[in-house]
N, C-alpha and C positions, 0 to 999 in steps of 0.2 A: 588298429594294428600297431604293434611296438617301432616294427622299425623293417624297413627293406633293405636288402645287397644286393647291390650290382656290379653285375661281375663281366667282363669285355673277353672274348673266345673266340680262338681260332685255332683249329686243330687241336680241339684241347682234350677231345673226348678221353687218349690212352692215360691220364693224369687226372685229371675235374672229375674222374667216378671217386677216386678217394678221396679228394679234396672237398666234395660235397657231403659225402657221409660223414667226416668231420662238421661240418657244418649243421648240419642235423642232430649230431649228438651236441654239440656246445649251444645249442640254439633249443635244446626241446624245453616245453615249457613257455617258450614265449610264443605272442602270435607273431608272424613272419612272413616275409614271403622273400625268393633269391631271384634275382633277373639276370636272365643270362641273354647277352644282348653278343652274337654270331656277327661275325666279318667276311663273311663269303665264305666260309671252310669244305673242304673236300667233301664230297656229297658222301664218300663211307662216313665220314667222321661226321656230320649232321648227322647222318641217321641214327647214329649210335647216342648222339643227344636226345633226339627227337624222344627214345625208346626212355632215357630218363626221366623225362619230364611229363611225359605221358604215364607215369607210375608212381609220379610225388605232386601232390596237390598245392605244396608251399612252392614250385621250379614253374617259371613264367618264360618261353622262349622269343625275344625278338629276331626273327634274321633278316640283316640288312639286304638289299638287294644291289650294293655297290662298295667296292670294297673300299676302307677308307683307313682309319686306324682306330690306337682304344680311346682316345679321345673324345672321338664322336660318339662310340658304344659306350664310355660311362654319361654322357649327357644324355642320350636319348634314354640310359637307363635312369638318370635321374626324371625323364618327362614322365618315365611309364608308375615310377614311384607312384602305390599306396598309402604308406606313411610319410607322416615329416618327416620322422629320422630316416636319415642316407646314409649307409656303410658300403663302401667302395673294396674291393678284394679282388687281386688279380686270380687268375684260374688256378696259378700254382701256390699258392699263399693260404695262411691259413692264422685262425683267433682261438681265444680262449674263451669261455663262458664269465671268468672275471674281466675279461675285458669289456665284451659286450655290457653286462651288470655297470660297471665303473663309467662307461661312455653315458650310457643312458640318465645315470646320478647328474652327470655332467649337464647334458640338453636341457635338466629341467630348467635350465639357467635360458630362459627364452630368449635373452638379451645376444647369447652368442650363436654364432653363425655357422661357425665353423670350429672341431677340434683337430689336432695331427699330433703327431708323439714318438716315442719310444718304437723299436722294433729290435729283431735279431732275426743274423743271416744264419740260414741254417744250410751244411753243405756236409752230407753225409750222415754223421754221427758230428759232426763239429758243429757247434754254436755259439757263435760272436753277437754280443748286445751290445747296440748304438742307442746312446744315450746323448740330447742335446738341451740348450734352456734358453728355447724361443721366450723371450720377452711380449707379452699384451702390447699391442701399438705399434711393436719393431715394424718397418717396410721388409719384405720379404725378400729384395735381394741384398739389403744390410744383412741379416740373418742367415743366409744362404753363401753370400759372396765376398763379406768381411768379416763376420763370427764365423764362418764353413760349417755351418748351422746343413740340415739335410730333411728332406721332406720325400717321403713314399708315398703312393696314391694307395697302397692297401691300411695307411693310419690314417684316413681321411676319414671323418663324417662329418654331416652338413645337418642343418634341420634347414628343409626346405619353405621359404616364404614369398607369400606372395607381395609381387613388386621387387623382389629381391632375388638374382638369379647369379650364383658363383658357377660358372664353369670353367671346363678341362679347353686350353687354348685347341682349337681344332685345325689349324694351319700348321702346328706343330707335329713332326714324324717323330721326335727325340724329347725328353729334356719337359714331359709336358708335366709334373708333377709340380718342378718346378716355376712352369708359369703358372700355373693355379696358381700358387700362391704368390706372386708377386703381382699377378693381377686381382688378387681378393685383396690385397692387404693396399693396396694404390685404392680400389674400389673403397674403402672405407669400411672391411667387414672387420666382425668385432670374432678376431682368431683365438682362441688358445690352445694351451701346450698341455698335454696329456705324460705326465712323468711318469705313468705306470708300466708294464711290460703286459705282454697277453698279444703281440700279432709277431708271427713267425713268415720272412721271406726264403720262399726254396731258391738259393741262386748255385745249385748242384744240374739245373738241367740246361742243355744247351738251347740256344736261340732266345735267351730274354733280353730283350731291346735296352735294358741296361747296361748288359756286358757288351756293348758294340758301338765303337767308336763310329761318330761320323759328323765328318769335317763340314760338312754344306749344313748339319740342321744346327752345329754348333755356331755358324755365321748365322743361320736364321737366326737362333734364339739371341744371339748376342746384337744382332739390329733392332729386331722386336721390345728387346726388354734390358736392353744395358747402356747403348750408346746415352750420352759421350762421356759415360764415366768410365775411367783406365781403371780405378782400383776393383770397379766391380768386372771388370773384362777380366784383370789378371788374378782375379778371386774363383774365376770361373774357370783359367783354365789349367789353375794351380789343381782344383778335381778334377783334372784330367790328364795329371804327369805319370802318375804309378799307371794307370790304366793302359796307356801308350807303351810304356815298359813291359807290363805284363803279357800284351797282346805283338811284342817284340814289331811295334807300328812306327819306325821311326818319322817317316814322314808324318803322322799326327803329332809326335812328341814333338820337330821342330817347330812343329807351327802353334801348339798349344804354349811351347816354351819362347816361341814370337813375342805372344798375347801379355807375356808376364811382365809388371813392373817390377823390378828387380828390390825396389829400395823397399816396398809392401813386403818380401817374403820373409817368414816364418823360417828357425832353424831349419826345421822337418821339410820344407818345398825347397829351400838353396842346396839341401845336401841330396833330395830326390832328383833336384835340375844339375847339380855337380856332377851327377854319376852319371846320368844319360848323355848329358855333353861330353864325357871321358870317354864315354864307350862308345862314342858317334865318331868320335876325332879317331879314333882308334879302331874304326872298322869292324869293331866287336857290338856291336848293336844289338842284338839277336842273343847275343852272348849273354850280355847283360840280361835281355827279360829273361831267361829262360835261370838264371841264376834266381833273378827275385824270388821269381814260379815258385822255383822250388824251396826255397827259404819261406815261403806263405806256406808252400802247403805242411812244410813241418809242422810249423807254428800250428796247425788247424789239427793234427794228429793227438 
């Protein structure tokens, strides 16, 4: 087998019927198989899986029997892997067939472990490419939380080895893409960086646990995997100022702007932390995000 995807569902049926048939067309020709690994979803919406995968011989369905998050469903989709190669895709996300081809060039390289790479957010008709240049060796929250370096769980793949096991932090609710990686790269695994383009994130529909702030898993993750270093706290909660603005959250934005050493930022974070402190002092909070909003969404038209 070339290579398995695992993909973590929940309520995903009205979306995952086209995002599989994409999958199918960029994937024929190879041998394959897609795991779709369910977190308790509304019994219409399982059966409306059920009915997929019962009519495509490459669709494998695990349903957990306790709900937990995708963390756990991309490891347990990594236990259920066929192949060594591992390709990780959220339900609303989607690749290219030069991608796949390009990854695969890449694995022959037995030596590495793990790749991650390039993406673009796709939202509507508009499409934004994030381009970053993870260094071999870097530790993952230098990259992450002093270069503001960025890591997606759908540019992930793995070749799976025995004695050798990277996974998705499963105590984590938020933020878990990121600890993958700062616990592969602490682990010793041998990461690289993929510069090509070929995996498209939909963040047009609502409810993906990226676009949702929240203050208790960002103390998790920052006990877990930051203390007692300040630059990599206030590296961490410097991605998290515009979002605070956008989502007009001010209590997350004070606290994210707590977290910040002042003397670490960047023009682009003083004058993001200028504006929300102006518009907090001045009772215009809400004012503010709703100005950004819409100044982004021009941008995207």
């Amino acid at each position: 087998m070339d290579f398995s995807i695992v993909i973590p569902i929940y309520n995903s049926a009205s979306y995952l019927e086209k995002n599989l048939a994409r999958i199918f067309h960029v994937c024929s020709g190879f041998d394959y198989q897609v795991i779709l690994v369910d977190d308790c979803s509304a019994e219409q919406d399982i059966a409306r899986i059920r009915q997929l995968v019962a009519a495509c011989r490459q669709l494998t369905l695990h349903e957990k029997t306790q709900k937990s998050n995708a963390a756990v469903s991309r490891n347990i989709g990594v236990r259920l892997a066929e192949a060594e190669i591992v390709f990780f895709l959220d339900s609303d996300d989607y690749f290219t067939t030069h991608y796949i081809m390009r990854r695969l060039q890449r694995h022959e390289d037995q030596s590495i472990d793990i790749i991650f790479g390039n993406y673009a957010e796709v939202y509507g008709d508009s499409v934004r490419d994030f381009a970053f240049n993870y260094k071999n060796g870097s530790a993952g929250e230098d990259f992450l939380f002093l270069e503001m370096g960025d890591i997606r769980s759908s540019t992930i793949s793995i070749r799976k080895k025995r004695g050798r096991r990277f996974l998705f932090p499963e105590f984590l609710y938020k933020h878990q893409d990121w600890g993958f990686l700062v616990n592969a790269t602490n682990q010793g695994a041998n990461v690289a960086y993929d510069t090509g383009s070929g995996v498209f994130l939909d963040i047009g529909r609502g409810g993906r646990m990226t676009t949702k702030l929240n203050l208790e898993a960002s103390e998790q993750f920052i006990e877990a995997f930051l203390r007692p270093s300040d630059r990599h706290i206030s590296g961490f909660a410097c991605k998290h100022l515009l979002v605070s603005l956008y989502s007009e959250n001010q209590s997350a934005f004070i606290y994210y702007s707590s977290r910040i050493v002042r003397h670490t930022l960047s023009s682009k974070f003083k004058a993001i932390k200028r504006y929300g402190d102006f518009m907090a002092r001045l009772g215009l909070f809400p004012l503010g995000g709703r100005l950004l909003r819409t100044a982004r969404n021009g941008f995207r038209r």
